[in-house]
MARMI-217154 format. One record per residue: x negated, y negated, z negated of N, C-alpha, C in turn; residue in one letter. Coordinates in pm, whole numbers, plus 50000, padded with zeros to 5 digits. Each point is the difference from the previous one (the first is absolute). Layout:
residues N
XYZXYZXYZA;...
END
This chain:
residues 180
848937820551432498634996650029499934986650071X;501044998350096499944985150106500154990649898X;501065003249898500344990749868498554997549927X;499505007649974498694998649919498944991250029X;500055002250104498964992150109500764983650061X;500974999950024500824985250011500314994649845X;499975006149910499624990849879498625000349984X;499695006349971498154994349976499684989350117X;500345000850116499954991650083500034986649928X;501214997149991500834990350014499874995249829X;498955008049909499224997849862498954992750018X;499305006150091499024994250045499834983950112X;501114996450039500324987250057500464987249908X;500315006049905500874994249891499034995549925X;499275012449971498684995949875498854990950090X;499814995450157499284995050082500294986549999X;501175001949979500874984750030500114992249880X;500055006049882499684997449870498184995549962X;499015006750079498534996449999499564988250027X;501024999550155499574988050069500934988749958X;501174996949916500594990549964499444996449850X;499455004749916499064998749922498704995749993X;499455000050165498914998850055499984983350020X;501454997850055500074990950071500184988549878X;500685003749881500384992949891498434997749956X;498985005449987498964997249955499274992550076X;500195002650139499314984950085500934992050032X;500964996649970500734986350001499344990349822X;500015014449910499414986649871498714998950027X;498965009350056498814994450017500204981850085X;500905000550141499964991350050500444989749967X;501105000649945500694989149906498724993849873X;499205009549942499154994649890498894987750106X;499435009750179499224990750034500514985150001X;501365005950074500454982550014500334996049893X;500395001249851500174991649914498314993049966X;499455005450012498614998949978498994990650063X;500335000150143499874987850107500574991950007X;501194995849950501034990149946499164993049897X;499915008849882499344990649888498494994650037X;499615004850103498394992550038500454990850066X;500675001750140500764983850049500064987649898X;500535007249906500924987449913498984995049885X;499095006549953499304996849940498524988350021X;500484998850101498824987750094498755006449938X;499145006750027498985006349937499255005150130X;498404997650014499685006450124498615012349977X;500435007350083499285010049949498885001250073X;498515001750002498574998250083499985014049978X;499685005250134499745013850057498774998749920X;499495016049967498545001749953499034996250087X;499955001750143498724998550088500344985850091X;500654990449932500014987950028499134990449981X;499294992250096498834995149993500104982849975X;499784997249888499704983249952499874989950152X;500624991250037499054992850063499904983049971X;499154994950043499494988449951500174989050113X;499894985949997499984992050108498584998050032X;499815002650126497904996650034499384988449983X;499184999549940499584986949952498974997250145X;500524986650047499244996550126499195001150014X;499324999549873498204995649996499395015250038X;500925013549981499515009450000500455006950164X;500404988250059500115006450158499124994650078X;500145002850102499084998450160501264992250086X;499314990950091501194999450060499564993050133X;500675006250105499985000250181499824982050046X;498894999850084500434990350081499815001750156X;500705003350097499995005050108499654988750081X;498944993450087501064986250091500505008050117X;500355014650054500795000850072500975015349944X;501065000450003501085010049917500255007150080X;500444992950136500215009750177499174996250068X;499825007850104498735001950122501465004350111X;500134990450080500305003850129499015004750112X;500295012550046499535005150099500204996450130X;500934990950027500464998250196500315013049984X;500045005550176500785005650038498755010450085X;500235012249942498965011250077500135008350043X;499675010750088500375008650065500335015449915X;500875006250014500175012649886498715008550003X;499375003949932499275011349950498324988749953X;500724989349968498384991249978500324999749808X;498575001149991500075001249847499454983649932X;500694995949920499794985049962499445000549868X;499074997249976499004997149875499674984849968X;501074998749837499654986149954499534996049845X;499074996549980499464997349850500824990949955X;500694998849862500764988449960498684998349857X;499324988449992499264995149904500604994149899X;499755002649887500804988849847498554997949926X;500504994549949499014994149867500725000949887X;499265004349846500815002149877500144982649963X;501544993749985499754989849927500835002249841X;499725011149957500475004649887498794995749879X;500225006049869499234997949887499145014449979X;500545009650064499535013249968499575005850175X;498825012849960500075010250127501705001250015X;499814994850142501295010250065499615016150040X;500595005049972499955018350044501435003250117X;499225004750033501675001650181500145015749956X;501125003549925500145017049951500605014050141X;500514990250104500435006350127500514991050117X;499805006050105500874988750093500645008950046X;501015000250043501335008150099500574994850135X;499835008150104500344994350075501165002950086X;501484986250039500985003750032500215015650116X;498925002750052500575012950101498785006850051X;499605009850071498735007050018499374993550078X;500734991950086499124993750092498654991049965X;500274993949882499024991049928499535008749910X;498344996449974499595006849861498844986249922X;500075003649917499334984849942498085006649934X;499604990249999498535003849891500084987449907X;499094997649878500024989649942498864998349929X;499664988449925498855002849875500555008349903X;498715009049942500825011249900499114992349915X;498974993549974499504995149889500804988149938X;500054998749829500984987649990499134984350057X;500754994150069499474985250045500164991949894X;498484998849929500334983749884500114987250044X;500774992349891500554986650044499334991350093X;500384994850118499534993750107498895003150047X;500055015750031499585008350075500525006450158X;499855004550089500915002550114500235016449987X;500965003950114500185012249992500645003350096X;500435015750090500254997850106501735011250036X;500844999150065501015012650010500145001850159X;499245007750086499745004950120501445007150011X;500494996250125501625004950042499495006350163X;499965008750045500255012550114501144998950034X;500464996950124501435002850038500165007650160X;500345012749971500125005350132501255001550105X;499804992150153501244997150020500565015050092X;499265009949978500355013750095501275004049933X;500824999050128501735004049970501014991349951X;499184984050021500624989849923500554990650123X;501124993450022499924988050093501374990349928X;499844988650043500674990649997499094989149883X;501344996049914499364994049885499465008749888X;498854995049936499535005949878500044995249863X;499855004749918499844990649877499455008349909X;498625004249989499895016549854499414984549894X;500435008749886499664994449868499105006949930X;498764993949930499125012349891501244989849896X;500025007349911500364998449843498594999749885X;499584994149920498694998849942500404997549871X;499585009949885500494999549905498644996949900X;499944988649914498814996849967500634993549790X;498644994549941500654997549861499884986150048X;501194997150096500464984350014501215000149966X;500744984949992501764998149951500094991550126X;500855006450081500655013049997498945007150011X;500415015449958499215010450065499755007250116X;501134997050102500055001850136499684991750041X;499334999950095499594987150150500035006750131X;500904995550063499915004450131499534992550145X;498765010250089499804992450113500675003650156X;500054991950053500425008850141499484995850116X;500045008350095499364998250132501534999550114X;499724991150034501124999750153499824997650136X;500895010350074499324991950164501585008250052X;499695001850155500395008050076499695011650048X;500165009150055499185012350032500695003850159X;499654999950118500465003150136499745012050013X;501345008550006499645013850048499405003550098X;499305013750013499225004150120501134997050126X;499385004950147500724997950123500485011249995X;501245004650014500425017150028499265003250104X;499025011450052499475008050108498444993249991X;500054990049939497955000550001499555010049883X;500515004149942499065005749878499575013350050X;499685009749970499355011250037501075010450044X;499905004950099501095006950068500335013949911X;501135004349967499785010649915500775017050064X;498925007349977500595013550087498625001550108X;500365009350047498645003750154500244990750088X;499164996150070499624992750072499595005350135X;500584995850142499435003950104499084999050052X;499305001150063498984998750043499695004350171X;
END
């Protein structure tokens, strides 16, 4: 009976080992066919365009807008932490077309931007309002909006700079109960 059972055993390891080396012979030629297969596309200098690959074209100038800032940075000097700094940067379109401003981004939370959402036609003005809050901020500053518009380039970036002086340790509001 122990015999019966240590051969079927040892039938059954045999015929396992036979599954999986057969197994393995069939994904080595699958793999061998990929790479012969990627070989002949290499070599064939031939390029292949994904289906949902999108045409693109060079912009014809005449069909952009385009920035004229006379100031790019706004220095702030130097202000006390928790003061909030509000600065309009003005342009004018000296492009051939409405400029359209599709988003502005701004380098960190501290700044948040507003802008014209209507498109500004040619040598027209327009405006990108920059907020910069200096609560929790000190030393040097520098936030950037990013402004993404149908100009070449399509990025333009403005920035605001100053200093920021931290609060005094022990003037700010005492925190915990208080005696009295």
């Amino acid at each position: 009976m122990k015999i019966n059972v240590i051969h079927t055993a040892l039938f059954a390891v045999a015929l396992a080992l036979g599954t999986s080396c057969s197994q393995k012979s069939e994904q080595d030629a699958k793999i061998q066919a990929l790479e012969d297969k990627i070989a002949q596309l290499e070599s064939s200098n031939t390029t292949v365009t994904p289906v949902n690959a999108q045409s693109t074209q060079v912009a014809d100038p005449s069909t952009l807008g385009a920035f004229t800032f006379p100031e790019m940075e706004y220095d702030f000097g130097t202000i006390n932490e928790g003061k909030v700094i509000e600065h309009t940067f003005t342009f004018t379109n000296t492009g051939q077309s409405p400029l359209v401003i599709s988003n502005i981004t701004a380098s960190c939370g501290c700044t948040s931007p507003d802008w014209s959402k209507a498109p500004v036609k040619p040598g027209e003005e327009g405006f990108v309002k920059v907020v910069f809050n200096s609560t929790n901020k000190s030393g040097s500053q520098a936030p950037t909006v990013s402004i993404q518009a149908n100009t070449n380039p399509s990025v333009t970036r403005l920035r605001l700079k100053g200093s920021v002086t931290p609060k005094v340790a022990g003037a700010s509001t005492p925190v915990g109960p208080v005696k009295r």
